[in-house]
C-alpha positions in Angstrom: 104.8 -42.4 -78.3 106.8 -44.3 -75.9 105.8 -45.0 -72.4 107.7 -43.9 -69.3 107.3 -47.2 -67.8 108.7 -49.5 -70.2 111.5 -47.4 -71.1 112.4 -47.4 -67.2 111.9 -51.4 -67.4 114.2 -51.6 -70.8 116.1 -49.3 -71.3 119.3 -51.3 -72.1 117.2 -53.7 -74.7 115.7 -50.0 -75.8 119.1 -48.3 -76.2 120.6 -51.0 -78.0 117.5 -51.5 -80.1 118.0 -47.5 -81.2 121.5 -48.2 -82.9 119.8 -50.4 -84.9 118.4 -47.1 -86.4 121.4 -45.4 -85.8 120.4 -43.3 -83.2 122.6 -43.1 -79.9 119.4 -41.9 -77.1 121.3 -42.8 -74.0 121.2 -39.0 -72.9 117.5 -38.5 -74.0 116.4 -42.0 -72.3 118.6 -40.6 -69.2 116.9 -37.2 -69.0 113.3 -38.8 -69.6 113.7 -41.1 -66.6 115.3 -38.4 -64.4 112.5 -36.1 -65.3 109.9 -38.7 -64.7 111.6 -39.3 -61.2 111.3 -35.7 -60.5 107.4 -35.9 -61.7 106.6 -38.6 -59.1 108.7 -36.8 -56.4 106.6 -33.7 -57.0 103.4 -35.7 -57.5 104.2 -37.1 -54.2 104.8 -34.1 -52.1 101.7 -32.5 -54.0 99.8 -35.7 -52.2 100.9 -35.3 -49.3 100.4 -31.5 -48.9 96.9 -32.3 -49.7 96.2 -34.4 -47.4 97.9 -32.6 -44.8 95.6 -29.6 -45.4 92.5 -32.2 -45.3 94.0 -33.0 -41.5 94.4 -29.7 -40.9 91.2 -28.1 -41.9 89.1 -30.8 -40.1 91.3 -30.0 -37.0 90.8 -26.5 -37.2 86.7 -27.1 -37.1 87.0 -29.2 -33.8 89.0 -26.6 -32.4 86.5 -23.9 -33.2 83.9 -26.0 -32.2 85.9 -26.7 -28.8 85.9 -22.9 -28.3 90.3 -23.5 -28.8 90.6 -20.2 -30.7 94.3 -19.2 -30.9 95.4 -22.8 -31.4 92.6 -22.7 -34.8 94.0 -19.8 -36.5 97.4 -21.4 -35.4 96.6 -24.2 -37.5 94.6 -22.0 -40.1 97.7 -20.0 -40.7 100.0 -23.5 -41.1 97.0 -24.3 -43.9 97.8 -21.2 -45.6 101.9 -22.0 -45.6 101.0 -25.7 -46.7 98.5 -24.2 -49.8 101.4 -21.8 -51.1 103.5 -24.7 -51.0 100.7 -26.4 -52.8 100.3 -23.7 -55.4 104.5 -23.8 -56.1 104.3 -27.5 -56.9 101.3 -27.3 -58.9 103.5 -24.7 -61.1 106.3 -27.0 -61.1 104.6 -29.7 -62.4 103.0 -27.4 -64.7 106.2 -26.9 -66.6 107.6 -30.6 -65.9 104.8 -32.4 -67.4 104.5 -30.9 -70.8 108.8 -30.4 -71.1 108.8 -34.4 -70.2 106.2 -35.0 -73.0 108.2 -32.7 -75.7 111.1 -34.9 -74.7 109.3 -38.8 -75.4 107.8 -37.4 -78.5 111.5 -37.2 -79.7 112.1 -40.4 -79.4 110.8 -43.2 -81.9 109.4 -46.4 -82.3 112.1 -49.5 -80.6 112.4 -51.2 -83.8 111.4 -54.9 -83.6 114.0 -57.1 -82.7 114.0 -58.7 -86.5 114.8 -55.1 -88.1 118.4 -55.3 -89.8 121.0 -52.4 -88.9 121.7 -49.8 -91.4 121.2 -46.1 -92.8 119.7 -46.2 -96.1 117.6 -48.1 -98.4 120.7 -50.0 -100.2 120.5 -51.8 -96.6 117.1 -53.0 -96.8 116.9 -56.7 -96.4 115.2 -58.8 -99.3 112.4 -60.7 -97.4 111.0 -62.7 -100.6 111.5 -62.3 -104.0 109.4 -62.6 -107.6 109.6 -66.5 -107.9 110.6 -66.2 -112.0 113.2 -64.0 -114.3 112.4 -60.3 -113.9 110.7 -59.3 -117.4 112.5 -57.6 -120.0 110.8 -55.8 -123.0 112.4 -55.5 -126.5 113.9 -51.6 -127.5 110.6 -49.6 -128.3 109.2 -49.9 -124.7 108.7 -47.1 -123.4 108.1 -45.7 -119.7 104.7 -44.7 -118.6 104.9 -40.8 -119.0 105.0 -41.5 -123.1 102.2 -44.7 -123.0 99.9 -42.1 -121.5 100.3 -39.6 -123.7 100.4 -42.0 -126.7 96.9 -43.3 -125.6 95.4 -40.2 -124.2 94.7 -41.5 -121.2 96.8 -39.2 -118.2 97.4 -35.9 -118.9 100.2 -34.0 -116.7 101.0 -30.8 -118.8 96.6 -30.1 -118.1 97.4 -31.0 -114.1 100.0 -28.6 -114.5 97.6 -25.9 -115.9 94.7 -26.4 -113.7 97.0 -27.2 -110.3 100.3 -27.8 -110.5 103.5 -30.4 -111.5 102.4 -33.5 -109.4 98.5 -33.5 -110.3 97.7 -35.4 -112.9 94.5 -35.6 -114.8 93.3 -39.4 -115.9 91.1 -39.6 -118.7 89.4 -42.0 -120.9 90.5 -45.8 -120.5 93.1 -44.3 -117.7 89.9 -42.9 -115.8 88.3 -45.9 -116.0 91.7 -48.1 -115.3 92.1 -46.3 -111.9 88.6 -46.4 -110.5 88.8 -50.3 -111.9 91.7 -50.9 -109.9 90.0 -48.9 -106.8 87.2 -51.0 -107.0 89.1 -54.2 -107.4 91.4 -53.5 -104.2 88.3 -52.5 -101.7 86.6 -55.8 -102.9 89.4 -57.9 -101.9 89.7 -56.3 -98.6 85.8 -56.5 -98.1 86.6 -60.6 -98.9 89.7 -61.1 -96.6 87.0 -59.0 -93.5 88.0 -55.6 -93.3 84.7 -53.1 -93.0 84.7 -50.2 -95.6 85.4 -47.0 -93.9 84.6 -43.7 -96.1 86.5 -41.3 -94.3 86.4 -37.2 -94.5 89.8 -36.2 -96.3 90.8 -33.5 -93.4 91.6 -34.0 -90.1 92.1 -31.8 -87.3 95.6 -31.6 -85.1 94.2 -34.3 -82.7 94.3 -37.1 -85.1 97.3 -36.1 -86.9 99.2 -36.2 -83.4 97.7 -39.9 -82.5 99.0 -41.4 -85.7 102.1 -40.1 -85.4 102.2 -37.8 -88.4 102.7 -34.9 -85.8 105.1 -33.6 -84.6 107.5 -35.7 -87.0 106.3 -35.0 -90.2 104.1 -31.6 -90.5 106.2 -30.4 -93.3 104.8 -33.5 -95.5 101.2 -32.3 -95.3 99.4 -29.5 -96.7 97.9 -27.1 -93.7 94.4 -25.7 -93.9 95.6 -22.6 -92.0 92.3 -21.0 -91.6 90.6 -23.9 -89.6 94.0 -25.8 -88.6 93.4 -28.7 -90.4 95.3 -31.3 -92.0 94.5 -32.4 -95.9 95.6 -36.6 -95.0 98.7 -38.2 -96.5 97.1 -41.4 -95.9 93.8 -43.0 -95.3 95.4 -44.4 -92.1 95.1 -41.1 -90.1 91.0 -40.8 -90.1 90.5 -44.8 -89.9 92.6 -45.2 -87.0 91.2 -42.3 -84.9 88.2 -43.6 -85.0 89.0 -45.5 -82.1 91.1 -42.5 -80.6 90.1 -42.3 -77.0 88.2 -45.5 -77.1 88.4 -48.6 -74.6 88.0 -51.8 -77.1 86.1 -54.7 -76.0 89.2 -57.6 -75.6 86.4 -59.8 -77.7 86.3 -57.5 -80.7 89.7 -58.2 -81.8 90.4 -57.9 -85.0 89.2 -54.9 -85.5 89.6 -55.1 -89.7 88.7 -51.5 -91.3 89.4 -50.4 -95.2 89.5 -47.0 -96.4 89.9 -45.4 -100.1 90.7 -41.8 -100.4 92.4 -39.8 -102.2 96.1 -38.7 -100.3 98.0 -35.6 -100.1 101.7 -35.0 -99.6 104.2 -32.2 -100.0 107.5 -34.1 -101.7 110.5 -32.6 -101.3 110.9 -31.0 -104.7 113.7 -32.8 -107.2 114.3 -33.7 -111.2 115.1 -36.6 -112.9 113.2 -39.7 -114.8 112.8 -41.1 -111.0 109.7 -38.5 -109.9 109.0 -38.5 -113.6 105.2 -38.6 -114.0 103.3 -40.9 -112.3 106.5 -41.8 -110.0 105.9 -38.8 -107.4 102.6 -36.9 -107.3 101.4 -34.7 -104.5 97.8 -36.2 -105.0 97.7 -40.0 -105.5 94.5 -42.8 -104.4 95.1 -45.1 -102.5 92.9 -48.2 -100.8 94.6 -48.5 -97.1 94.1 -51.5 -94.5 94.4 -51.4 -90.8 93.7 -53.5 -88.4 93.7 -53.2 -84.3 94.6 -56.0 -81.9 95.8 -58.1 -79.4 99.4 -57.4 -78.8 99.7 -60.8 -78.8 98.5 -61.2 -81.7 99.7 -58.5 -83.9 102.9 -59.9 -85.3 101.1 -62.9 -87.1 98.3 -60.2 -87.8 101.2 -58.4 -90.3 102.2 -61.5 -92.1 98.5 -61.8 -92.9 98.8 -58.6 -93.8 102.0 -58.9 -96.0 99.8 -62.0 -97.8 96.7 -59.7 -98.3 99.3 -57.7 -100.6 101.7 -59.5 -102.1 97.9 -61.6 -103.3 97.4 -58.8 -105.6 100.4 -58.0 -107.1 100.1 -61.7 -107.7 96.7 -61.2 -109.3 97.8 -57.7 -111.1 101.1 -60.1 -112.7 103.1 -57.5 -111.1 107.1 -58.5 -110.3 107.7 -57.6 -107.1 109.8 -57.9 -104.1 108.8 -57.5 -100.4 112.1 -56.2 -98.1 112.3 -56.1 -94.6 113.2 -51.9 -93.5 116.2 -51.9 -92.3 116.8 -49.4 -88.9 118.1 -46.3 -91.2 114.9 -46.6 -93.2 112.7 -47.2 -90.7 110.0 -44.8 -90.1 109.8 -42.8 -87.0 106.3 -44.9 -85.8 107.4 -48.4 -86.6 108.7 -51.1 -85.1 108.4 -53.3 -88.0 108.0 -52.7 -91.8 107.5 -54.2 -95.2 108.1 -52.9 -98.2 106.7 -54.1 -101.9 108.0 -52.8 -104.7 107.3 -53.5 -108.3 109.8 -53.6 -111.2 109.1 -51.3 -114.0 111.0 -53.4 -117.0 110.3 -50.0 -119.3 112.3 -47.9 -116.2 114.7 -51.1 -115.3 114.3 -50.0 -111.6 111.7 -50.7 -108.8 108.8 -49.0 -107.8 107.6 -49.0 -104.0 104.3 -49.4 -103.9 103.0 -50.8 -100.5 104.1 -50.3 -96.5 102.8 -52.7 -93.9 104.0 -51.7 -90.5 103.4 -53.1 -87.1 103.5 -49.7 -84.7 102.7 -52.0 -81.5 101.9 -49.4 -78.7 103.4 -46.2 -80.2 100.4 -45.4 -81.6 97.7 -46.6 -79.1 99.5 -44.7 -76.6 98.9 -41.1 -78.4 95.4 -41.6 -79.4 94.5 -44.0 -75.6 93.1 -47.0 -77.8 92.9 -49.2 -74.8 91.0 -52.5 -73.9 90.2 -54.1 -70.8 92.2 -57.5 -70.7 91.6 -61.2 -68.7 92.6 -59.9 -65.6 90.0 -56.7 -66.7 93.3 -54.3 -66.7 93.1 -51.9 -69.0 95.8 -52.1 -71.5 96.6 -50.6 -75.1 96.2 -52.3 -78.0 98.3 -52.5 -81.4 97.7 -50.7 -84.5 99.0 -51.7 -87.8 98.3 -50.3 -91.5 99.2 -51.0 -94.9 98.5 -49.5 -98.6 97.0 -52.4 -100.5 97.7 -50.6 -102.7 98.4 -47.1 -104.0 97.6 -46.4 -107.2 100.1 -43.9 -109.1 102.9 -46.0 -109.4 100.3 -49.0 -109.9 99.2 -47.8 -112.6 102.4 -47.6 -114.0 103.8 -50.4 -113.4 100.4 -51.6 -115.2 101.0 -49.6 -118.4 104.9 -50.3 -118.3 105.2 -54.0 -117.8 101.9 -55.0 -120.1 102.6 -52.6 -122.9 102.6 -55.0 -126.0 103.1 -53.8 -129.7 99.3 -53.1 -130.1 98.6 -51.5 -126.8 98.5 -52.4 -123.1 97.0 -55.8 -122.0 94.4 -55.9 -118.9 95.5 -58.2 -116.4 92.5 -60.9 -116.3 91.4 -60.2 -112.5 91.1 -56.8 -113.4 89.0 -56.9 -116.7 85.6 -57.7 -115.1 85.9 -54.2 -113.4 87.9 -52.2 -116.4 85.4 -53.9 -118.3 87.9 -54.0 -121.6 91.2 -56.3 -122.1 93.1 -53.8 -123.7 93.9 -50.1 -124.1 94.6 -49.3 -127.7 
């Protein structure tokens, strides 16, 4: 969420920024900042009423005390006028406050000042590119949905049975290739300093305000009506809130935290080889990194973090391609993010994979993740997350791109925790 303040002390740089998403807010901005003028002016007079009563009431025991009768209740009935008008401005602000916080939470992230223009993901800008000739595999390749069932190792139809389309059962060698590739992920953030997190999988209304996911995107995630909670789309929504409502010492920065958990998320239903199989599931693992800094340092904290990724695609002998969200794409919490996305040469198209996002403030300011600075002025701090990496379409761009004519070939950095080089 977006402060008051520094969209009063930017709002042309914040206005422009917004067409970068395509969004014109000059009459939300407008109304925000006239209802925040009206806040203060009621704040204000609700000040000074009380301490005109404080005045009053003191007076009015002198005046008893001086035997000055009449001119007491005089006073006495000017305190009852001022605490009506007390009480009226109290309702006032009773409505303004939470009408002037419906009206921020409409507004997103300011995208970064690096974030292209444009409305869809054909604008997305290329940020770095696989280094060699994209792979190409003779006629017989085939695409994951067939390798799995060819080696017995994922099973959708039984997902189907037991749950639904979009929960697949992994057996076997595919079992054993995802908690491999689990395994492998968490150890790599344990070696670049992030501190295992094992998280519960639900999370109450609180924490799935502070990280954003509501109000924007309730519809994505599946509601546990009875106790109001929330079954996570990402490990980033109990991991962050662990600092939710927490002042930071400036000396603990970075704050490095790794999560695995399993993620659940409603996908607007559709057909077609592109949410074929493993390409979009409703349950999915994923290993997720987030770190919490200086704001000062956060933007060379995302780079690392764009590193920490693109190091294991590198080690998985993935093809990949990192771009740079354009405004149109952007999500609603960011101000900056990178995509990664793998090419599937049995699917000829790519496969995203990975976000890394910078959400500077936005987030900080829902959940009050604060520290006390130099000057000890409490400040907020910035949040950041990425997947590093989900698994579904991991997997299969594992099975697809290393499918040889006698079965699928282990990456080497991977075979000490599949323990086999080869499904067959």
């Amino acid at each position: 969420m977006l402060q008051v303040n520094f969209l009063k002390n930017n709002k042309e740089l914040v206005l422009n920024r917004f067409k970068v998403r395509g969004l014109d807010a000059a009459e939300t901005v407008g109304k925000v900042l006239e209802m925040d003028d009206q806040r203060k002016a009621l704040q204000s007079k609700l000040d000074n009423t009380q301490a005109e009563i404080n005045s009053a009431s003191k007076e009015v025991g002198k005046l008893f005390a001086q035997g000055k009768q009449e001119e007491a209740n005089g006073i006495k009935a000017r305190v009852a006028e001022l605490k009506e008008t007390q009480k009226a401005v109290n309702n006032e602000l009773a409505e303004l406050k939470p009408a002037l916080q419906d009206l921020l939470l409409t507004l997103p992230n300011v995208p970064h000042e690096s974030v292209p223009p444009g409305n869809t993901d054909e604008d997305n800008e290329v940020f770095k590119a696989w280094h060699t000739d994209l792979p190409t595999l003779d006629d017989s390749a085939q695409p994951h949905w067939e390798l799995a069932k060819k080696y017995d190792i994922i099973d959708f139809e039984l997902g189907v049975k037991i749950t639904g389309a979009g929960f697949p059962v992994f057996k076997g060698k595919g079992a054993q290739l995802k908690r491999a590739l689990i395994n492998f992920f968490l150890n790599e953030a344990r070696d670049a300093g992030y501190q295992e997190i094992m998280p519960p999988l639900l999370v109450n209304e609180a924490s799935a305000f502070a990280t954003g996911q509501l109000p924007d995107k309730e519809g994505q995630m599946y509601h546990v009506t009875a106790q109001n909670f929330f079954l996570i789309p990402t490990a980033e929504v109990p991991v962050t809130n662990i600092y939710r409502d927490v002042i930071v010492k400036e000396a603990d920065f970075p704050i490095k935290l790794t999560g695995h958990t399993p993620c659940f998320r409603v996908e607007a239903g559709s057909y077609g080889a592109h949410v074929r199989g493993l390409n979009r599931v409703h349950q999915f693992d994923k290993v997720e990194i987030v770190q919490i800094v200086h704001p000062e340092k956060s933007y060379e904290t995302l780079q690392t973090m764009v590193k920490h990724i693109e190091g294991l695609l590198i080690k998985l002998e993935l093809p990949y391609r990192i771009l740079r969200l354009c405004g149109g794409d952007l999500g609603f919490t960011s101000a900056l993010t990178f995509d990664f996305e793998v090419y599937s040469a049995a699917q000829k198209r790519w496969l995203e994979v990975s976000s890394v996002s910078n959400f500077e403030t936005f987030q900080s300011n829902r959940m009050k993740l604060r520290f006390k600075n130099e000057n000890k002025k409490t400040v907020l701090a910035h949040t950041l997350n990425g997947s590093a990496l989900a698994l579904a379409r991991i997997v299969a761009s594992l099975l697809e791109n290393h499918q040889t004519a006698d079965g699928i070939t282990i990456p080497k950095a991977l075979q000490p925790y599949t323990m086999f080089d080869k499904i067959s």
